[in-house]
C-alpha positions as CSV (number, residue, x, y, z in Angstrom):
1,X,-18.0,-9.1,-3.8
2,X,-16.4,-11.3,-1.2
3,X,-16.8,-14.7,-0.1
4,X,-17.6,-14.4,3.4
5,X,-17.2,-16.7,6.5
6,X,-17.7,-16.4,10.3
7,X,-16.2,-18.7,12.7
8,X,-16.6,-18.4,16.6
9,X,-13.5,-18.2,18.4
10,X,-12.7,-17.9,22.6
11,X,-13.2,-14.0,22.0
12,X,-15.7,-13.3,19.7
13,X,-16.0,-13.9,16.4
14,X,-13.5,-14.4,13.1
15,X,-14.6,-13.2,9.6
16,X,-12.9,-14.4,6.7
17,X,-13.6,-12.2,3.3
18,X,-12.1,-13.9,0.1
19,X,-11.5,-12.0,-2.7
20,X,-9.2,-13.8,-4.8
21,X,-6.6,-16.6,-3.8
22,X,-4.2,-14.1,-2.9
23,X,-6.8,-11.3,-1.2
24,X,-8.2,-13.0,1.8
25,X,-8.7,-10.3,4.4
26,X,-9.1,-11.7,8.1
27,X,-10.8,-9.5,11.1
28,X,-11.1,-11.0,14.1
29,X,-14.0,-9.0,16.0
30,X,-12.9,-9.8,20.3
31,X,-16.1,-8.6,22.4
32,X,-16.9,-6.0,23.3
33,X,-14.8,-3.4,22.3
34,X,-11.8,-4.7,19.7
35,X,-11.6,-5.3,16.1
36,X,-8.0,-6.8,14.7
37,X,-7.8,-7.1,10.9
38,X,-4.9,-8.9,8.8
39,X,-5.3,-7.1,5.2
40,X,-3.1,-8.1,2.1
41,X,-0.9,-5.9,0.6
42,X,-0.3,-5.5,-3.0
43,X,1.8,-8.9,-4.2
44,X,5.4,-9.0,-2.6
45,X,4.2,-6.5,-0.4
46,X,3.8,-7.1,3.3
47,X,0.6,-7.5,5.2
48,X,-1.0,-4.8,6.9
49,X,-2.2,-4.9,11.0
50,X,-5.0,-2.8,11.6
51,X,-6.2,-2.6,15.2
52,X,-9.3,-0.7,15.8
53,X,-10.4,0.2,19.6
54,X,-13.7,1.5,20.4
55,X,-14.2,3.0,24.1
56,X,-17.3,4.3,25.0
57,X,-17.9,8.1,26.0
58,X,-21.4,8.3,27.0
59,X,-24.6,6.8,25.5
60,X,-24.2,8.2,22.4
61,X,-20.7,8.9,21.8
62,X,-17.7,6.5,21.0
63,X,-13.9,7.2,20.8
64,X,-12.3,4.7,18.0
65,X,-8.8,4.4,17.8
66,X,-6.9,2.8,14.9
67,X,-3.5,1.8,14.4
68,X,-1.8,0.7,12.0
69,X,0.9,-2.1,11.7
70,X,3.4,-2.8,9.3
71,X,5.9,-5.4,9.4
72,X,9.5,-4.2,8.0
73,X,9.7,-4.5,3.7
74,X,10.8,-2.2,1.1
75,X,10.4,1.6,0.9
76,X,8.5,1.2,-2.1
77,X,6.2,-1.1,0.1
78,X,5.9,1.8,2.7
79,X,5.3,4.4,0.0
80,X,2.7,2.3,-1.3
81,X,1.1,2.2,2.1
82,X,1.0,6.0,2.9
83,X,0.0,6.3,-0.7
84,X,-3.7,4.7,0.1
């Protein structure tokens, strides 16, 4: 289980979920719609951007887009990421 913190930022709010000293997964949550998380890779690897946009429908339907972000590394690091 993680360690987990919440700090309140200008947008919303910040969680911070440690895992190990080299597994700290960051999602800042920005109100009311946006969720932007910073997850670590396997060692050497590069970290991973995840964006996740929600946009209402209706009242009981939600569209949630999520994209995915990458920064340039090896193509063993990108096989690894399609991989999971």
């Amino acid at each position: 289980m993680p360690k987990l913190e919440y700090f309140e930022t200008e947008a919303g709010i910040r969680q911070i979920a440690t895992r190990s000293s080299n597994n700290v997964r960051i999602s800042d949550w920005t109100f009311p719609n946006n969720n932007h998380i910073i997850i670590p890779a396997l060692p050497g690897d590069p970290w991973v951007d995840v964006v996740v946009y929600m946009s209402p429908i209706d009242d009981e339907n939600t569209n949630r887009f999520l994209i995915y972000s990458m920064p340039g590394g090896t193509p063993g690091a990108h096989d690894r990421f399609r991989a999971h």
